[in-house]
MARGU-12115 format. One line per field, with one value per residue: residue number from 0; x, y, z of N, C-alpha, C in turn. Coordinates in steps of 0.02 Angstrom, whole numbers, m for minus. Example, Ala and Ser with C-alpha at 12.3 -4.5 7.8 and 13.67 -1.06 7.14 Angstrom:
2
n <- 0|1
npx <- 660|642
npy <- m284|m112
npz <- 390|354
capx <- 615|684
capy <- m225|m53
capz <- 390|357
cpx <- 660|645
cpy <- m165|2
cpz <- 390|394
# end
This chain:
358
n <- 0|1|2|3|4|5|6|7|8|9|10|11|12|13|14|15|16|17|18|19|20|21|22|23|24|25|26|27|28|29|30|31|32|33|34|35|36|37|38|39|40|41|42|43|44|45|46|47|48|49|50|51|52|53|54|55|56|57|58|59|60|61|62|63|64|65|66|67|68|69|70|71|72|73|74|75|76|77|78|79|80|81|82|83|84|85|86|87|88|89|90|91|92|93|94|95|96|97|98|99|100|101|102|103|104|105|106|107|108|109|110|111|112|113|114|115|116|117|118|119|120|121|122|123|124|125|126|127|128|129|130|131|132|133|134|135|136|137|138|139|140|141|142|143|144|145|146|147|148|149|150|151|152|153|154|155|156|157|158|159|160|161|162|163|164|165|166|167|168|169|170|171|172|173|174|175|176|177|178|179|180|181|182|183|184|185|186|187|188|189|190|191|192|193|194|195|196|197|198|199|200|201|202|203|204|205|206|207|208|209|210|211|212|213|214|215|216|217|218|219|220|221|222|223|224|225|226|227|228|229|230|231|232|233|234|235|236|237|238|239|240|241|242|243|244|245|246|247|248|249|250|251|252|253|254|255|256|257|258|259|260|261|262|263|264|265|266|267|268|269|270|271|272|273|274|275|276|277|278|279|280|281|282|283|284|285|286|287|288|289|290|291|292|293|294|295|296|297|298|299|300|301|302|303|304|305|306|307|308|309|310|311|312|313|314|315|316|317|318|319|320|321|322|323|324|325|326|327|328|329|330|331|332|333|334|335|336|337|338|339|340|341|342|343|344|345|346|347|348|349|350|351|352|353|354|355|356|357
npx <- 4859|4958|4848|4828|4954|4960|4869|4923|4950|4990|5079|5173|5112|5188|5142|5128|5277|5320|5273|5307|5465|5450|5442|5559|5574|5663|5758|5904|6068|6221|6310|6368|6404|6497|6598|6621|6698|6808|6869|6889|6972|7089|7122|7187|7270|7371|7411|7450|7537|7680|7719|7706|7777|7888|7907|7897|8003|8116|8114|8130|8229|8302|8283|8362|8475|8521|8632|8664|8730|8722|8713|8621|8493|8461|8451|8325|8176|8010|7950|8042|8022|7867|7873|7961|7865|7754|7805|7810|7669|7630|7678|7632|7478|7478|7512|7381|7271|7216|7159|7079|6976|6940|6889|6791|6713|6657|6606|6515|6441|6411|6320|6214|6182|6090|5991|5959|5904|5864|5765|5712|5607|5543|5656|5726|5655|5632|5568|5472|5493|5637|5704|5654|5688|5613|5569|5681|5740|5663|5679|5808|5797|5709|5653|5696|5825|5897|5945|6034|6124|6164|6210|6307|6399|6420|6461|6600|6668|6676|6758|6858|6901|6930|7043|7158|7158|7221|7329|7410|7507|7617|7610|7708|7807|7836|7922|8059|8082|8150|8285|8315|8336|8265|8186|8164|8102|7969|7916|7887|7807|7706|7657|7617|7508|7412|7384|7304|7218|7149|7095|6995|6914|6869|6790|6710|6640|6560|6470|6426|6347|6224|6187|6128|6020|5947|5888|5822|5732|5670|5608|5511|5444|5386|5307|5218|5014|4848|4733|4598|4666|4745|4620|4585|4666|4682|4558|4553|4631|4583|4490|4297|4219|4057|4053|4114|4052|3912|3956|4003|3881|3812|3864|3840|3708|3717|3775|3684|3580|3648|3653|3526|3467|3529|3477|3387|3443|3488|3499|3447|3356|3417|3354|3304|3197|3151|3236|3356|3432|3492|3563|3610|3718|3761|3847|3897|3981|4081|4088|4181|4125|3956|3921|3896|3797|3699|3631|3553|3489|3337|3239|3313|3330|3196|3155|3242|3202|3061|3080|3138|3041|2974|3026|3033|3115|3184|3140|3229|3216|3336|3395|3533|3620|3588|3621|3772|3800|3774|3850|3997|4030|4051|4006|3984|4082|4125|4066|4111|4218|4148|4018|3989|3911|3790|3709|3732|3646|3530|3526|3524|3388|3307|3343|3260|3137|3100|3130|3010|2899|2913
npy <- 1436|1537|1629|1667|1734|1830|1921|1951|2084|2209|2254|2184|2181|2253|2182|2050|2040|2024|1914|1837|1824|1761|1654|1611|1645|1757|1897|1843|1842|1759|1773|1905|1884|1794|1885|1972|1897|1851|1975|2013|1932|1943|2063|2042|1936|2014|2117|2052|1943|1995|2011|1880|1809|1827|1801|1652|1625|1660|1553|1461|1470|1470|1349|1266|1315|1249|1147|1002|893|690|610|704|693|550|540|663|727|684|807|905|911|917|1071|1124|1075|1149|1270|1306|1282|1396|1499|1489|1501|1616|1687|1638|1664|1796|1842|1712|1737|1858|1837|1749|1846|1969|1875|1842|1949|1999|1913|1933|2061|2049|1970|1999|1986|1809|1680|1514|1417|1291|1248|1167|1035|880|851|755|790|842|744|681|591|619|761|798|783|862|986|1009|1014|1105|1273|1370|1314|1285|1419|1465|1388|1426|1561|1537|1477|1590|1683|1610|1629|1747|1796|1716|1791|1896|1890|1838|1954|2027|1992|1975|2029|2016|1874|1834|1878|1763|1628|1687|1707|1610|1634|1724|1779|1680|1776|1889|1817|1770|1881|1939|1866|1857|2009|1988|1901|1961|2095|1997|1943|2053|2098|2005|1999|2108|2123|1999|2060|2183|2081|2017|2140|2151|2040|2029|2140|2087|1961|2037|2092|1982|1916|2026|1997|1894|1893|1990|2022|2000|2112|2087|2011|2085|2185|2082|2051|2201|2190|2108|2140|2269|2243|2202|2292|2289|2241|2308|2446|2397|2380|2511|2558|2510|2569|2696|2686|2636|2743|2841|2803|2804|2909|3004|2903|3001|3131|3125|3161|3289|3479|3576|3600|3687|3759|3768|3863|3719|3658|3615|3570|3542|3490|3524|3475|3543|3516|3569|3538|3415|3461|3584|3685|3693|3529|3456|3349|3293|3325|3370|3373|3410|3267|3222|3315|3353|3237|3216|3344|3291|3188|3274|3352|3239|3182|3287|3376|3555|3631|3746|3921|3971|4056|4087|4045|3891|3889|3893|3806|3677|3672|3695|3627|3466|3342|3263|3351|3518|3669|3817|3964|4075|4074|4062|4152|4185|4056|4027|4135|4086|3950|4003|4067|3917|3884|3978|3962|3807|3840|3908|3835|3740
npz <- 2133|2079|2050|2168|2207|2152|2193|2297|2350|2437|2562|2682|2845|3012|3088|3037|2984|3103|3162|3081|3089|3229|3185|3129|3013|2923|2824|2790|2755|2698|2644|2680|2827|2772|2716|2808|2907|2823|2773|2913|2958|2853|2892|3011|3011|2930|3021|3141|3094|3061|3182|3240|3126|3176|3291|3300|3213|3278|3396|3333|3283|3395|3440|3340|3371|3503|3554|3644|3719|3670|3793|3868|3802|3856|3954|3990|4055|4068|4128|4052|3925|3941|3963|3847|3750|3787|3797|3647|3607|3672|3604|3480|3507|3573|3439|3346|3442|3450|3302|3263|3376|3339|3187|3277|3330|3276|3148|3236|3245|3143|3099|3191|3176|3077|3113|3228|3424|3431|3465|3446|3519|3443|3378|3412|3405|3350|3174|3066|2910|2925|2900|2802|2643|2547|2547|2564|2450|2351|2414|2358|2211|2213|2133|2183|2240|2130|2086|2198|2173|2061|2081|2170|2079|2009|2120|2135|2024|2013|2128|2078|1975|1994|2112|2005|1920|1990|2040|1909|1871|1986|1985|1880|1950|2052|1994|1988|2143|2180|2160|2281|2466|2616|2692|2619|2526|2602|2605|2512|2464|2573|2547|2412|2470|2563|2456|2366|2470|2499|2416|2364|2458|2461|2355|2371|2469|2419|2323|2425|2480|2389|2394|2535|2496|2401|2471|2565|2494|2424|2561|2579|2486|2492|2612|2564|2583|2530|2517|2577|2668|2730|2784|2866|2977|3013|3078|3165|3244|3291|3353|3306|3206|3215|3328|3425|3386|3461|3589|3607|3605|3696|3834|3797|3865|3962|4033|4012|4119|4225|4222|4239|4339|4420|4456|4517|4645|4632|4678|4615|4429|4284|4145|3968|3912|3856|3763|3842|3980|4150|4283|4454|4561|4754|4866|5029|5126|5059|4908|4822|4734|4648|4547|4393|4365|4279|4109|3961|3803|3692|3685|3779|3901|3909|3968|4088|4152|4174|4251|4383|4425|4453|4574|4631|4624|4606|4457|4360|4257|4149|4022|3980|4074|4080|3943|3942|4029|3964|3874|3910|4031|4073|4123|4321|4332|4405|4410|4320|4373|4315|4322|4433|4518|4470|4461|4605|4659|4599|4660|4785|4794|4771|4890|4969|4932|4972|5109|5106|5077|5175
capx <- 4914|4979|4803|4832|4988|4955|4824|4956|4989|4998|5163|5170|5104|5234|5135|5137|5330|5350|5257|5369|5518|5449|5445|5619|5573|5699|5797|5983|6132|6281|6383|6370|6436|6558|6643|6658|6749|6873|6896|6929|7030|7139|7153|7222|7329|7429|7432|7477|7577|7737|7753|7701|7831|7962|7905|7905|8071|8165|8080|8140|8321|8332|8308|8421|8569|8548|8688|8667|8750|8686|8670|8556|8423|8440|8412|8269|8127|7935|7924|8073|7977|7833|7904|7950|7801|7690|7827|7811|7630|7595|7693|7572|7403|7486|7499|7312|7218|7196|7164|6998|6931|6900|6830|6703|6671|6650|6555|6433|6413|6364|6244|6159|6147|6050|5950|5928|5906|5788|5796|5665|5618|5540|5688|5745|5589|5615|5517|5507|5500|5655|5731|5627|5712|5565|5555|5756|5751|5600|5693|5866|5754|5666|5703|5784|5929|5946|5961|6074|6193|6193|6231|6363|6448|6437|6524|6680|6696|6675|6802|6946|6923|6951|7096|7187|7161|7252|7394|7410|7587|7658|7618|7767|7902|7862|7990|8122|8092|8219|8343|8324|8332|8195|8165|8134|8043|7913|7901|7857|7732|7642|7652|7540|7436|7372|7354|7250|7143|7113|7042|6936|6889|6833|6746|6642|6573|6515|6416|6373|6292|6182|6127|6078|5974|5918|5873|5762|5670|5654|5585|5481|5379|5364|5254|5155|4961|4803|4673|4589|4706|4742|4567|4553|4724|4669|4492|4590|4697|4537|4391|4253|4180|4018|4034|4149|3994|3876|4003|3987|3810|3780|3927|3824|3638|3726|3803|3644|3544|3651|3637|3456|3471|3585|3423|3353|3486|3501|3472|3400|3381|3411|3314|3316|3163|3133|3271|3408|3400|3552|3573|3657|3685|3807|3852|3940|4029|4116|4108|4198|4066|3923|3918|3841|3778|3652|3630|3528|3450|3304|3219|3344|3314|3109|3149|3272|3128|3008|3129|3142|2958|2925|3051|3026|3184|3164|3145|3227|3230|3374|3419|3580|3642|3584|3665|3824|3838|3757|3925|4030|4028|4034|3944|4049|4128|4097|4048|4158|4214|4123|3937|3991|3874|3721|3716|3733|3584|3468|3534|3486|3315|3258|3343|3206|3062|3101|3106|2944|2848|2929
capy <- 1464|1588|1678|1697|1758|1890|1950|1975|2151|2237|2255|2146|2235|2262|2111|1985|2024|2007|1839|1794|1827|1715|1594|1601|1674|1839|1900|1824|1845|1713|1813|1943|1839|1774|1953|2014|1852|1881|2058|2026|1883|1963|2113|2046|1912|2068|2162|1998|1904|2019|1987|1807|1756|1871|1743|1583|1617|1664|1489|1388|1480|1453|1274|1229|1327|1239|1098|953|800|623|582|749|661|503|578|706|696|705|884|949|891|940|1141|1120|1088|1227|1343|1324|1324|1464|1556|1488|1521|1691|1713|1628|1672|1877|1809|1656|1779|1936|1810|1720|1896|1978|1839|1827|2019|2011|1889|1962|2126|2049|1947|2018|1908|1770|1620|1494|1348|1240|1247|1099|985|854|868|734|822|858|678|629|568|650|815|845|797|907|1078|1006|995|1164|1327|1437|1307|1288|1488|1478|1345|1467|1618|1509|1477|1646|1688|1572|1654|1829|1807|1706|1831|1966|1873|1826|1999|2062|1952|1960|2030|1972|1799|1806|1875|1715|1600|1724|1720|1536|1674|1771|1726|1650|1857|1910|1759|1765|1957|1946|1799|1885|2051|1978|1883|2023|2104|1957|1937|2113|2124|1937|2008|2171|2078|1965|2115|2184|2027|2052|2199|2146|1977|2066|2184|2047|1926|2070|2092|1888|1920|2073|1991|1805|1919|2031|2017|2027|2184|2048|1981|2150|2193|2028|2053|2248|2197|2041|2184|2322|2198|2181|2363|2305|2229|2390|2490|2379|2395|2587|2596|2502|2613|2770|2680|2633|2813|2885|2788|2839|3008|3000|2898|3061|3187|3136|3183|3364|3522|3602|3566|3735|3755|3844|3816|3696|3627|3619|3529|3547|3465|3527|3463|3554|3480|3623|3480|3395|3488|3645|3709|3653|3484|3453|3288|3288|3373|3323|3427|3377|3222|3188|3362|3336|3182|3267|3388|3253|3159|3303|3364|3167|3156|3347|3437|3628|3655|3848|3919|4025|4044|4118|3958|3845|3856|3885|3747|3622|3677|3727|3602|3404|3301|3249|3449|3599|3757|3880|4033|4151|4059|4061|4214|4166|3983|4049|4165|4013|3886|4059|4059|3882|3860|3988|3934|3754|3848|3949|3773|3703
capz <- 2171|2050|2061|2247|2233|2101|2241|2358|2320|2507|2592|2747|2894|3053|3138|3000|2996|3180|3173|3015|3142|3277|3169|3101|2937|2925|2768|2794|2700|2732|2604|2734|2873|2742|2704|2875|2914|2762|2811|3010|2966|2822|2915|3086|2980|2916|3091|3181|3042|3052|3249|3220|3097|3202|3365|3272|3193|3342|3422|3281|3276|3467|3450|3295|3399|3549|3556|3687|3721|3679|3867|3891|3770|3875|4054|3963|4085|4017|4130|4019|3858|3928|3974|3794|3692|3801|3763|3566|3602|3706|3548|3418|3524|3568|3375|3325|3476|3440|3234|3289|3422|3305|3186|3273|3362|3196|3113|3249|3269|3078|3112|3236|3153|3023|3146|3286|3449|3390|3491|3428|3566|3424|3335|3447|3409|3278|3129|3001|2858|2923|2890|2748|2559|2473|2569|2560|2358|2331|2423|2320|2166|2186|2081|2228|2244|2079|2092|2225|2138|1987|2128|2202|2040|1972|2128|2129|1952|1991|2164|2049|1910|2035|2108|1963|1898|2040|2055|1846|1862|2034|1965|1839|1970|2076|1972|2018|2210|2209|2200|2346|2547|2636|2707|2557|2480|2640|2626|2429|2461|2618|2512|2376|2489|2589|2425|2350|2520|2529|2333|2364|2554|2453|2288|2416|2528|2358|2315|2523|2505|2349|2415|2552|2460|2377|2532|2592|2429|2427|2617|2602|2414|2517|2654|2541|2572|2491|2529|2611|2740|2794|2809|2941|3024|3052|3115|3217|3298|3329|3353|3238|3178|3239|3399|3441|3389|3508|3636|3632|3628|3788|3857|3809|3871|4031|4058|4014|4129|4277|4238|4219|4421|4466|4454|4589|4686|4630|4711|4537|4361|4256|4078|3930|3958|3844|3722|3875|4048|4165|4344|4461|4645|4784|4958|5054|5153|5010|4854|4835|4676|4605|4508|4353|4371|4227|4049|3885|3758|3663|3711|3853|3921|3940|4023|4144|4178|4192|4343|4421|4449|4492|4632|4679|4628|4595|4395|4357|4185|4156|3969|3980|4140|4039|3861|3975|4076|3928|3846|3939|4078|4081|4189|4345|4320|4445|4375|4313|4393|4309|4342|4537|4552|4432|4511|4675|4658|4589|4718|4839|4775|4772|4977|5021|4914|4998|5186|5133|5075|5232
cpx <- 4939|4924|4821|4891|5007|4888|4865|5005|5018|5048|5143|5167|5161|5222|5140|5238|5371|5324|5284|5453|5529|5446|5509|5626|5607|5733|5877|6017|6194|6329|6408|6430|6509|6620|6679|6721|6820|6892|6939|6999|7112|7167|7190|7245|7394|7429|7477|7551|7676|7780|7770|7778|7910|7982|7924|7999|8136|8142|8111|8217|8332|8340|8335|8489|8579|8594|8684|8694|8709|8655|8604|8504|8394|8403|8372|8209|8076|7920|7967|8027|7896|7827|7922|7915|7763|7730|7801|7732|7580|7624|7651|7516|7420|7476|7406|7269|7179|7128|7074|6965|6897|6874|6768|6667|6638|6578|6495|6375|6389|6303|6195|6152|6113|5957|5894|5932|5841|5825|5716|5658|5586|5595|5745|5719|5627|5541|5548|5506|5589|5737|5695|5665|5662|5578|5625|5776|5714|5644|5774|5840|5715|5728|5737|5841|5947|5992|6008|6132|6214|6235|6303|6412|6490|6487|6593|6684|6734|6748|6892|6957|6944|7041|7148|7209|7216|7322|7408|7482|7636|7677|7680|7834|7909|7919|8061|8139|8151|8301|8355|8318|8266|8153|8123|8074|7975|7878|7857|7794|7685|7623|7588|7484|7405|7351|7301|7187|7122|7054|6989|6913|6841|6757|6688|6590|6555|6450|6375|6326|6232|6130|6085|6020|5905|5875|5823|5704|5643|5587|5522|5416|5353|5328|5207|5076|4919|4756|4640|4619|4721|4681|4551|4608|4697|4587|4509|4616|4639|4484|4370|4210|4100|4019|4072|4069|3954|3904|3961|3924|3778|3821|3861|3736|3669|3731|3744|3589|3563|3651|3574|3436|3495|3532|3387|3381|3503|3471|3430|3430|3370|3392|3336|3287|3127|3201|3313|3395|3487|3550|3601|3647|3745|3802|3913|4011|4083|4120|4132|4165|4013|3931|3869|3841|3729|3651|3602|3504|3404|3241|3228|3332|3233|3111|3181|3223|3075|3035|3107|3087|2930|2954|3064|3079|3171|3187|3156|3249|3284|3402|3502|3620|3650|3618|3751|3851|3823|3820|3991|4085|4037|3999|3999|4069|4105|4087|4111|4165|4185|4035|3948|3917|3803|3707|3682|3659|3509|3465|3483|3418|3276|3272|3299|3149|3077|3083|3021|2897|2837|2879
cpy <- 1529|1637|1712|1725|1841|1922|1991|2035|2203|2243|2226|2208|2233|2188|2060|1975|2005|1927|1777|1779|1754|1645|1558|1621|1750|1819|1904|1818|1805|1753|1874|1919|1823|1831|1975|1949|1864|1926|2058|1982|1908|2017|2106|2019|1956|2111|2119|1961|1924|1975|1925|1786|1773|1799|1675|1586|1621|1618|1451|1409|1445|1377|1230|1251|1308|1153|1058|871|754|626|621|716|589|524|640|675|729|794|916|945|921|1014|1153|1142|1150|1279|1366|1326|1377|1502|1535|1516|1577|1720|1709|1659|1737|1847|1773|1704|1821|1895|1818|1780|1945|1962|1840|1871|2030|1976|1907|2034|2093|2012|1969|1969|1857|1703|1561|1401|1289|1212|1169|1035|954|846|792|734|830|793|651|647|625|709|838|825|852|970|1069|1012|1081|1225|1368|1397|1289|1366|1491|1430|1398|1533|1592|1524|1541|1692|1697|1617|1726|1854|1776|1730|1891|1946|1869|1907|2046|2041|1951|1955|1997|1911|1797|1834|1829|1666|1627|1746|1687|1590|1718|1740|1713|1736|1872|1870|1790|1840|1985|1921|1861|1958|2041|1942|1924|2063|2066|1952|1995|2123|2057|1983|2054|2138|2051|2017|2138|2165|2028|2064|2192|2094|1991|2093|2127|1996|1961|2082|2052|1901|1963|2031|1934|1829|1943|1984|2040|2072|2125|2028|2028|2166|2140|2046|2122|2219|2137|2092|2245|2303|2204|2260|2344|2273|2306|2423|2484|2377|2498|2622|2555|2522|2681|2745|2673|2692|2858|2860|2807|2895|3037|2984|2992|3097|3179|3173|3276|3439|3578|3598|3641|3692|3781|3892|3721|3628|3604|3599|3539|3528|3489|3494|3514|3535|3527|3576|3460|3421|3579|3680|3654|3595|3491|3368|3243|3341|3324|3390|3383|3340|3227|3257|3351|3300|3175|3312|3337|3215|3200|3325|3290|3171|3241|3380|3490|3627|3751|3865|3959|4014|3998|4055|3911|3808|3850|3830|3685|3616|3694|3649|3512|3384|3264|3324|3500|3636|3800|3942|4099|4147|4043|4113|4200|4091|3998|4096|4088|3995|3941|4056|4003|3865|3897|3990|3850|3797|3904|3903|3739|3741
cpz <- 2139|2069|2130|2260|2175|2143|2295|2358|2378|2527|2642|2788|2958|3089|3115|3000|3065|3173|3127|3050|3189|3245|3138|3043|2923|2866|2789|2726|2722|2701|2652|2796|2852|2734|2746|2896|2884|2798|2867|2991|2911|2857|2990|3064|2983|2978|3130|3138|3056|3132|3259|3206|3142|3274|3338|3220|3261|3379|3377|3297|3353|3479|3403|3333|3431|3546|3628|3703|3713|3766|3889|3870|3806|3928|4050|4009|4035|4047|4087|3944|3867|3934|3886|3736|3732|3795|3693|3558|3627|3623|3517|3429|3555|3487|3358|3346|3435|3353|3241|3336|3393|3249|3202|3308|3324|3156|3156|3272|3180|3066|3130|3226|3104|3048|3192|3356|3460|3431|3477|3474|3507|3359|3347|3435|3360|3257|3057|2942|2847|2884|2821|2679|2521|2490|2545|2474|2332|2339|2367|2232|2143|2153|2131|2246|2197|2073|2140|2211|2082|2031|2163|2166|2015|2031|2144|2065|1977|2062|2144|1977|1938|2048|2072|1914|1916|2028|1970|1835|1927|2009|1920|1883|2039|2063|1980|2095|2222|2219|2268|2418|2558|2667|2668|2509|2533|2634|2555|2433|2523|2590|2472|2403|2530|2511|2391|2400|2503|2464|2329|2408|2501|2390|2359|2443|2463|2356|2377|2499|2452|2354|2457|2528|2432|2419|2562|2550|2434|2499|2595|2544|2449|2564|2623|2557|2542|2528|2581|2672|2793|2828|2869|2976|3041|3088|3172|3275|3314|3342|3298|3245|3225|3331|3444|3433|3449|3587|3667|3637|3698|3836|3869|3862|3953|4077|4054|4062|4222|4295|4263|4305|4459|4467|4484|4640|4686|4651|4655|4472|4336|4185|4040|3895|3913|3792|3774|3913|4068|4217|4383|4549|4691|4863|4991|5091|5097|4930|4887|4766|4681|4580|4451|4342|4316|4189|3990|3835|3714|3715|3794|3920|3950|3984|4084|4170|4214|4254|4387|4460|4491|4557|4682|4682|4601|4520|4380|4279|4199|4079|3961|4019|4091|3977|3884|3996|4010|3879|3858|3997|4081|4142|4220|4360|4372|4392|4355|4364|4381|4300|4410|4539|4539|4483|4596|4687|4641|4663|4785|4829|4767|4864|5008|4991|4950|5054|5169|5127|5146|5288
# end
């Protein structure tokens, strides 16, 4: 095992991480998740909090001042009791609501930036690995949760050494709040606890942004492959080098065999006279030029010559035509505009050696 993974020197390719995806395998951070939470939640506390305690106090005063007779409490129906309680809590879930909404809207917009949207249908299946004694001692047992018990601990440390740091001096002019009104007491206390959230909230995203870092490292080394794997995943993803090859050579034998058909069809084969062979056919009806329907040099050239003489198409040398159109021109292609004239003279010269044979 070690050998094989001291092989695995490659960086994961785009498709091994897409197929690491589909499988649920992405680099997550909960501390992430955890921060923004803090954050939304400390920071709409103290936006909300002031109005809050302003609503819930004027709700509590209003119903220590109100004064009612015994009998009222007898002849109290359940709709007055129940007008009541949905007063006191429409005020609470007017206070909370704003508070739990930016939360879980928050937390689950930090999720899904880290995610993405990944919806995994066998994530439903049971598995019983997923139930088994041995399997769930074994992952409690292995070294990344001992590593993440030590990451845990280190940190609770490092968020109530922050805390404590913070609060070092407030903490001694709590014992002297008992003197002052309840105003002032609540205004001292929510004072330092917005300062305490805000210096935990801030400490955590810290640690965030490193586990992160860290979570993708973890991710990116648990993909690496070996020279090997790439080499099959790229020949998985462009075919196999040689059947590709054999592919394109009965591509070119096919293409050359209808070209080779096409020279029957042509009204003359220009030369050069010997290295070059050129086809051409024109149908006044449906083409508006020439075609070059055939071209070889070499070999394929002779044997273009040799068609042509068998099935009786007019062989014309013309250097100059020749190296033109064999480069110039594809097969399939009209002529150029500036072999209209040369062309045109040939084609002129084999239509009345045909009517003088004729």
């Amino acid at each position: 095992m070690a050998e094989d993974k001291s092989n695995k020197t490659e960086p994961a390719t785009p498709k091994r991480k897409e197929d690491a995806r589909k499988k649920g395998q992405i680099a997550v951070s909960r501390d992430v998740s955890t921060a923004v939470i803090l954050l939304t939640g400390v920071g709409l506390l103290a936006a909300m909090l002031p109005v809050g305690l302003q609503n819930m106090t004027e709700m509590t005063r209003h119903g220590l001042t109100l004064s009612f007779p015994l009998d009222f409490y007898k002849d109290m129906s359940i709709e007055q009791v129940s007008a009541v309680v949905i007063q006191a809590g429409m005020t609470v879930i007017t206070i909370c609501l704003p508070v739990v909404a930016g939360i879980l809207v928050m937390g689950g917009g930090a999720l899904l930036l880290q995610t993405g949207l990944l919806w995994r249908a066998d994530a439903l299946e049971p598995k019983v690995e997923r139930i088994s004694m041995i399997k769930g001692f074994s992952r409690l047992a292995s070294l990344r949760s001992v590593m993440e018990l030590v990451k845990g601990l280190l940190k609770i440390a490092i968020v109530t050494g922050v805390g404590l740091w913070i609060a070092r001096y407030d903490i001694l002019q709590i014992p002297g709040l008992i003197e002052f009104d309840m105003g002032s007491v609540l205004q001292t206390t929510g004072r330092l606890s917005l300062k305490v959230g805000l210096a935990v909230a801030g400490a955590i995203a810290a640690l965030a942004g490193l586990d992160y870092v860290y979570q993708r490292y973890e991710w990116e080394r648990s993909l690496r492959m070996s020279k090997d794997e790439v080499k099959e995943e790229h020949k998985a993803a462009e075919g196999d080098p040689l059947i590709k090859s054999r592919i394109r050579t009965i591509q070119r034998e096919m293409t050359k065999k209808r070209m080779m058909a096409a020279v029957k069809t042509a009204d003359v084969v220009i030369t050069n006279p010997t290295h070059l062979a050129v086809a051409l056919k024109y149908d006044t009806a449906t083409m508006g030029a020439p075609v070059v329907v055939a071209k070889g040099a070499g070999l394929i050239a002779e044997r273009i010559r040799e068609l042509a003489r068998h099935h009786g198409v007019p062989v014309v040398e013309h250097k100059l035509v020749a190296r033109t159109l064999f480069k110039l021109v594809d097969i399939g292609k009209e002529i150029p505009n500036e072999l209209y004239r040369a062309v045109a003279e040939i084609l002129a010269f084999v239509y009345r050696a045909r009517g003088v044979t004729s």
